[in-house]
C-alpha positions in Angstrom: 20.7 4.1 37.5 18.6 1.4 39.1 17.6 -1.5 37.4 13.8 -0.5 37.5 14.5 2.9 36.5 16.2 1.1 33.4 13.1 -0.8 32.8 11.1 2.3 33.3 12.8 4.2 31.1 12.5 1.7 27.9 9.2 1.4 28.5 8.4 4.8 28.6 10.1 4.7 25.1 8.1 1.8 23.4 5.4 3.5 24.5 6.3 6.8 23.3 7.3 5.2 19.7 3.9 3.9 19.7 1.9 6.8 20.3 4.1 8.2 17.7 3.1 5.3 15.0 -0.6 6.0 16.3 -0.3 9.8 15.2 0.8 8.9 12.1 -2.0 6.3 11.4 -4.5 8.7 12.8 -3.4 11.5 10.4 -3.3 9.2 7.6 -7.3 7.9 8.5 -8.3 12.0 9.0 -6.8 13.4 5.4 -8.6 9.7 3.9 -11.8 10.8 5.9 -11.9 14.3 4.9 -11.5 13.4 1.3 -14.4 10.7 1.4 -16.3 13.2 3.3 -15.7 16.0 0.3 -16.4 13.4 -2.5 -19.8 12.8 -0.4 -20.7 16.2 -0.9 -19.8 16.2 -4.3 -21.6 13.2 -5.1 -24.5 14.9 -3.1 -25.1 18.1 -5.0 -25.7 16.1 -8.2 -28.4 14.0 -6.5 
Protein backbone atom coordinates (compact mmCIF):
# COMPACT_ATOMS: atom_id res chain seq x y z
CA UNK A 1 0.00 0.00 0.00
CA UNK A 2 0.99 3.43 -1.18
CA UNK A 3 1.54 6.09 1.13
CA UNK A 4 -1.64 8.10 -0.23
CA UNK A 5 -3.73 5.18 -0.20
CA UNK A 6 -2.58 5.05 3.63
CA UNK A 7 -3.68 8.52 4.12
CA UNK A 8 -6.78 7.84 2.23
CA UNK A 9 -7.74 5.15 4.03
CA UNK A 10 -7.52 6.89 7.70
CA UNK A 11 -9.30 9.50 6.47
CA UNK A 12 -12.04 7.71 5.17
CA UNK A 13 -12.11 6.33 8.81
CA UNK A 14 -12.22 9.76 10.86
CA UNK A 15 -14.71 10.50 8.64
CA UNK A 16 -16.68 7.52 8.92
CA UNK A 17 -16.36 7.72 13.02
CA UNK A 18 -17.77 11.05 12.64
CA UNK A 19 -20.73 10.47 10.78
CA UNK A 20 -21.20 7.80 13.20
CA UNK A 21 -21.02 10.33 16.38
CA UNK A 22 -23.39 12.60 14.09
CA UNK A 23 -26.01 9.65 14.00
CA UNK A 24 -25.97 9.35 17.43
CA UNK A 25 -26.35 13.16 18.19
CA UNK A 26 -29.04 13.24 15.56
CA UNK A 27 -31.06 10.38 17.16
CA UNK A 28 -30.52 11.76 20.50
CA UNK A 29 -31.99 15.63 19.16
CA UNK A 30 -35.08 13.47 17.21
CA UNK A 31 -36.45 11.18 20.44
CA UNK A 32 -35.78 14.96 22.55
CA UNK A 33 -37.85 16.57 19.66
CA UNK A 34 -40.55 14.13 19.50
CA UNK A 35 -41.06 14.29 23.18
CA UNK A 36 -41.20 18.24 23.26
CA UNK A 37 -43.42 17.95 20.33
CA UNK A 38 -45.89 15.41 22.39
CA UNK A 39 -45.72 17.59 25.56
CA UNK A 40 -46.85 20.51 23.07
CA UNK A 41 -49.84 18.74 22.19
CA UNK A 42 -50.55 17.98 25.63
CA UNK A 43 -50.04 21.26 26.84
CA UNK A 44 -52.36 22.30 23.85
CA UNK A 45 -55.52 20.39 24.42
CA UNK A 46 -55.85 21.99 27.84
CA UNK A 47 -55.69 25.46 26.34
Amino acid sequence: MTRHQQGVNEKSKAIEQNYKKLKEVSDKYTKVLNKVGKEKQDVDQFK
